[in-house]
C-alpha positions in Angstrom: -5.1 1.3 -28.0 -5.0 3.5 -25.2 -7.1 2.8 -22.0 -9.9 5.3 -20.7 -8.8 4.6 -17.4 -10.5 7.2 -15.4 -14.1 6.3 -17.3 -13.1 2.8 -16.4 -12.4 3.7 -12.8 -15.5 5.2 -12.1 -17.8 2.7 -13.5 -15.9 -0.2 -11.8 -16.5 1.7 -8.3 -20.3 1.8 -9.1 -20.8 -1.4 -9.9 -18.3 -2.6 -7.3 -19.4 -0.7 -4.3 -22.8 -2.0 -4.8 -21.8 -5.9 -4.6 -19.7 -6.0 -2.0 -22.4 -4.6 0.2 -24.0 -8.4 0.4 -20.2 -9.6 2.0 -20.6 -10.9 5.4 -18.5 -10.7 8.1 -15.9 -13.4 8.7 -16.8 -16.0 11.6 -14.0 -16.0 13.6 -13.1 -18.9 15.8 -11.9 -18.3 18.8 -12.1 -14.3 18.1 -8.7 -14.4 15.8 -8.8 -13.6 12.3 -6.4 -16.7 11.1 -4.2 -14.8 7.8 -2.6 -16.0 5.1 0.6 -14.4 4.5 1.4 -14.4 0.5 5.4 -13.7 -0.2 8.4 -13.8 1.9 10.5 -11.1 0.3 9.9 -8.5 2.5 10.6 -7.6 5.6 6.5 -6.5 6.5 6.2 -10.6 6.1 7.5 -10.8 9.2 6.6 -7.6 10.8 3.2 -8.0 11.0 3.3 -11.7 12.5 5.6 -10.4 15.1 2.7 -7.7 16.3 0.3 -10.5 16.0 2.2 -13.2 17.7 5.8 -12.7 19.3 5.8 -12.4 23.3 9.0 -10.7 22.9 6.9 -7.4 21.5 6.0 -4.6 24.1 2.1 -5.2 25.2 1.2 -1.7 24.2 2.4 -2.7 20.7 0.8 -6.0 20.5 -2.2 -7.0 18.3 -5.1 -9.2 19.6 -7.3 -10.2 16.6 -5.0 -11.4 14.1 -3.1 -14.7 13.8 -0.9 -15.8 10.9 -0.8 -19.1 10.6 0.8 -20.3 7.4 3.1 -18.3 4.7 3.3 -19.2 1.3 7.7 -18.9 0.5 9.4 -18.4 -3.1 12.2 -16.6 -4.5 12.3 -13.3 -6.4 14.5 -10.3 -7.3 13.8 -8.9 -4.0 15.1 -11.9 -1.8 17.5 -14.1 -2.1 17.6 -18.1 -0.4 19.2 -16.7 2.7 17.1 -14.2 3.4 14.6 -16.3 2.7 16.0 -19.1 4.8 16.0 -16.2 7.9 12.6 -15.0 7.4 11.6 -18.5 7.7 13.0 -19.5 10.6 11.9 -16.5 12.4 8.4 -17.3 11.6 8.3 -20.5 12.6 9.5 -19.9 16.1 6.3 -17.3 16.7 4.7 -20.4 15.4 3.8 -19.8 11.4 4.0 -22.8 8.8 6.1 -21.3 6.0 5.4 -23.5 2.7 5.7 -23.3 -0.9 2.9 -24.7 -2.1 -0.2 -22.0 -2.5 -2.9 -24.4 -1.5 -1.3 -25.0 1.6 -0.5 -22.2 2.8 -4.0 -20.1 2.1 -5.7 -23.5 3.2 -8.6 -22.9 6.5 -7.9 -19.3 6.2 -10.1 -16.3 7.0 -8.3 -13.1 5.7 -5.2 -12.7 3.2 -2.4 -10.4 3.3 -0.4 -10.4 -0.2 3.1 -9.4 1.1 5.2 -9.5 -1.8 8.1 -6.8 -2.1 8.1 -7.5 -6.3 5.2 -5.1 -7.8 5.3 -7.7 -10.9 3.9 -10.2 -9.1 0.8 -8.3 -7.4 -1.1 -9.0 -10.3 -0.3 -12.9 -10.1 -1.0 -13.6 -6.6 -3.9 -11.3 -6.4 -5.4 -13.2 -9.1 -5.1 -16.6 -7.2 -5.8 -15.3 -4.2 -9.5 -13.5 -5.6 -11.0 -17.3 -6.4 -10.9 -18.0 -2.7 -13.6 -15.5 -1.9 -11.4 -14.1 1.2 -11.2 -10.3 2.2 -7.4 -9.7 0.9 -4.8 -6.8 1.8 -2.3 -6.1 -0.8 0.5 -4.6 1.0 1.9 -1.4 -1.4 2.3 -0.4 -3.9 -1.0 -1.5 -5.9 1.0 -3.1 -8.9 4.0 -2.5 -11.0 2.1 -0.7 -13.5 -1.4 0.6 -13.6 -3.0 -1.1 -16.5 -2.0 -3.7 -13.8 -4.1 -2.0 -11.2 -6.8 -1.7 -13.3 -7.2 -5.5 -14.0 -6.5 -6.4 -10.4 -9.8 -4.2 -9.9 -11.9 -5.9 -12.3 -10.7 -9.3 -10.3 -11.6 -8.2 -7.3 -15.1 -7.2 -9.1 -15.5 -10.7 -11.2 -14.9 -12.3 -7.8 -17.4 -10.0 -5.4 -13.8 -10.1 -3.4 -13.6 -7.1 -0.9 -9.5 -5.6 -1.0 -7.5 -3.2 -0.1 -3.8 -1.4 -0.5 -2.0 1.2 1.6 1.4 2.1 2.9 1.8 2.1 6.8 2.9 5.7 6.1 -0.9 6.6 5.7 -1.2 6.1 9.4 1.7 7.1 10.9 1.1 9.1 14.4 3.3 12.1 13.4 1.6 12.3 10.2 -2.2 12.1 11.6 -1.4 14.3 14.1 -0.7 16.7 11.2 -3.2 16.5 9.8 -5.1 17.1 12.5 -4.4 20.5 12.9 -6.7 21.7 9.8 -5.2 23.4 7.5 -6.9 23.5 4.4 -4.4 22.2 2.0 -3.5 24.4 -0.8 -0.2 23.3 -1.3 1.8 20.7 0.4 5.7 18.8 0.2 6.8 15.6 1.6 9.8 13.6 1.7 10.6 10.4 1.8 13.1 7.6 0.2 13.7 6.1 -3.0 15.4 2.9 -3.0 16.9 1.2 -6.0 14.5 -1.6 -6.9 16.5 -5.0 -8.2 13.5 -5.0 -10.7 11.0 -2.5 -12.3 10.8 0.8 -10.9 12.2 2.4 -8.4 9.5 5.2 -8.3 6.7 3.0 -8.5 8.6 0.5 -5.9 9.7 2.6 -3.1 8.1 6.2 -3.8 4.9 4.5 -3.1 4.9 5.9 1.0 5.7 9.9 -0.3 3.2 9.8 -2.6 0.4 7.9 -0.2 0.8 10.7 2.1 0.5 13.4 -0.8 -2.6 11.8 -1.8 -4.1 11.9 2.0 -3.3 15.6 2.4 -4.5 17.0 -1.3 -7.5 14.2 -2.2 -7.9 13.2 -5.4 -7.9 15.4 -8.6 -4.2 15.2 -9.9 -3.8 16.2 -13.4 -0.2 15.8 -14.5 3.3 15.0 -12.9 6.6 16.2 -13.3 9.5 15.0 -12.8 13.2 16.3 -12.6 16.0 13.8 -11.5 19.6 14.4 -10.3 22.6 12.4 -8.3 20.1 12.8 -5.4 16.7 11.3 -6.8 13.6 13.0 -7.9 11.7 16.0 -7.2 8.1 15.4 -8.8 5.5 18.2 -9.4 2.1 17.2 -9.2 -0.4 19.6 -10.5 -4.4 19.5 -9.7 -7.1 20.6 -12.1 -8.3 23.2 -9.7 -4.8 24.9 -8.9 -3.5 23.1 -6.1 0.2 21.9 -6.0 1.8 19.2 -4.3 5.6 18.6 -4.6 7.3 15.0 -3.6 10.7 15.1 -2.8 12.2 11.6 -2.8 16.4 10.9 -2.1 18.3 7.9 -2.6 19.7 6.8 1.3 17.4 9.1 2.6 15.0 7.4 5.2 13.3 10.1 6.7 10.0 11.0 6.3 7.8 14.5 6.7 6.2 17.3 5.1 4.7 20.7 5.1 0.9 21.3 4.4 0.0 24.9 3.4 -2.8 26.7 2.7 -2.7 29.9 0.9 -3.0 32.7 3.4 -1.1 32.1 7.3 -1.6 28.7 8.0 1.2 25.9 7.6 2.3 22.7 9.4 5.3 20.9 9.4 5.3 17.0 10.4 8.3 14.6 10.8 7.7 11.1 11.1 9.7 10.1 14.2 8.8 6.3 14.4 7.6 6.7 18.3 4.5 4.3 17.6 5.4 1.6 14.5 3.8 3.1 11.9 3.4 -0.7 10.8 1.0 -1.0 14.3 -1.0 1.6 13.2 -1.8 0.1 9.7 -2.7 -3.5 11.1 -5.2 -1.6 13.2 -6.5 -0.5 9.9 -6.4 -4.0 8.5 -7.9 -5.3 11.4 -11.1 -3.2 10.6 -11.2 -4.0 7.0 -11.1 -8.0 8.2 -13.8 -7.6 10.4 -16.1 -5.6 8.1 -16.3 -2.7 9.9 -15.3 -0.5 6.8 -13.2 -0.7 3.6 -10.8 1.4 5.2 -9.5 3.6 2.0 -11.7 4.3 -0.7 -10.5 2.4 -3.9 -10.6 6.1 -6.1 -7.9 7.1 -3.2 -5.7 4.0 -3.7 -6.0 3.9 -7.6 -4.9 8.0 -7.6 -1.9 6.9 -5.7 -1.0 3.7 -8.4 -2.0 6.6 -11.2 0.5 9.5 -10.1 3.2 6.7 -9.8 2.8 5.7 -13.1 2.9 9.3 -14.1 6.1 10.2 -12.3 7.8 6.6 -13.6 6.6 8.4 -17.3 7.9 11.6 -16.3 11.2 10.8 -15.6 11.7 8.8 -18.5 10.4 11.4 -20.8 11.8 14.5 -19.3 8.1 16.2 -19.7 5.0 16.5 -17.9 2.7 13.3 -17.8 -1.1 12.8 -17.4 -2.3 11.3 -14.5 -5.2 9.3 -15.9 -4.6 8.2 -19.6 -7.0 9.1 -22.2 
């Protein structure tokens, strides 16, 4: 039976906005946050210790307020032993027990970040991780699908668990700058990578950052995604219900990142993201905030429209035809 997902959606933030405002702040000894780190797959599991906790990094790139202090290790598609093996070893010389038992490793913590490169296993880990009663990142995308998403969120609701999910390419420098500039966006197109996931989608897996910054520029309110693929990737269509259009361009061996935002008259700006702060600096900012309680950071509805046109564009390019954002 199909899922009202939007109804859904929009009861679950009532009911979960209002609980989380009894959360307290963490008590932080010694003024560090001390993180769990959940997965070892990905390269961001050791990118954000190394802000946190490497001399080698420049000072103006360091971060003060976090300290991971244990990483919970096992295999999936997205990893093998070596890399693994690597990603260990680097961790333990900034001083990070890597373990593969979960109890350990989330053990005397005050904050979690799930870093898992495998989608599938979001749902898992998130699930585990809710019991604790710890503020959680879950590094992107959401899930692997978002029937997924939508039962991570009733979790996170059933546990009174405050979370949340971004790329780093919300916060790049380049891209807030452009932003900045005003333009009221009738129409915008970004760009950005594809990789070829070992497992599940490659859309939902890697087009997660083009479509993150689609979703800050337009807002929420997308109707329907389409999709056209070729020897290059995807060019996805994403139509709102008041007549905006947003178009995500995403190419196979393609890093770059940027975008033009348009409105409908003379304005228009272009942004390329040129990687002269770390965009993954910028996001731990953002975490740091969301640790501390200062603010959930990204509203949920923002976050869930992102999981939601990714499902849609994974539909679309199987189908060959338009698909709804929101399921009815």
């Amino acid at each position: 039976m199909l899922f009202p997902l939007l109804l859904y959606f929009c009861q679950w933030k009532e009911k979960f906005s209002n609980s989380i405002k009894t959360n307290k702040r963490i008590d932080v000894m010694e003024n560090k946050i001390k993180v769990a780190i959940i997965g070892l797959d990905t390269s961001h599991a050791v990118e954000f210790p190394k802000l946190m906790q490497d001399p080698a990094v420049p000072e103006q790139n360091q971060v003060h307020d976090l300290v991971a202090t244990r990483c919970l290790r096992f295999e999936t598609p997205f990893q093998n032993k070596e890399g693994l093996d690597k990603r260990q070893a680097y961790l333990e010389s900034i001083g990070v027990m890597v373990t593969e038992d979960f109890d350990t490793a989330v053990a005397d913590c005050d904050a979690i970040m799930i870093e898992i490169n495998d989608p599938a296993k979001h749902l898992e880990y998130f699930e585990k991780c809710a019991g604790l009663g710890k503020p959680i990142f879950l590094d992107k995308p959401f899930a692997d699908t978002l029937d997924n998403a939508v039962r991570i969120m009733q979790i996170a609701k059933e546990n009174n668990v405050r979370f949340f999910t971004s790329s780093s390419l919300r916060y790049d420098v380049d891209f807030v700058d452009g932003l900045a500039k005003g333009v009221k966006p009738e129409s915008a197109v970004v760009w950005g990578p594809v990789g070829r996931a070992p497992a599940g989608s490659s859309i939902v897996w890697y087009g997660v950052h083009a479509f993150e910054m689609l979703q800050r520029i337009m807002g929420c309110g997308a109707v329907s995604v389409n999709v056209s693929g070729d020897r290059k990737g995807y060019v996805c269509h994403v139509v709102y219900g008041d007549g905006r259009r947003g178009i995500v361009e995403l190419t196979y061996g393609s890093y770059r990142y940027g975008g033009v935002i348009r409105d409908d008259r003379e304005k228009e700006v272009l942004f390329q993201v040129s990687y002269r702060v770390p965009f993954y600096q910028m996001l731990i900012i953002e975490i740091i905030k969301f640790f501390k309680g200062e603010s959930q950071v990204i509203p949920l509805e923002d976050s869930f429209e992102v999981m939601a046109m990714l499902s849609a564009a994974d539909r679309s390019a199987a189908t060959g035809r338009p698909e709804p954002v929101y399921v009815k």
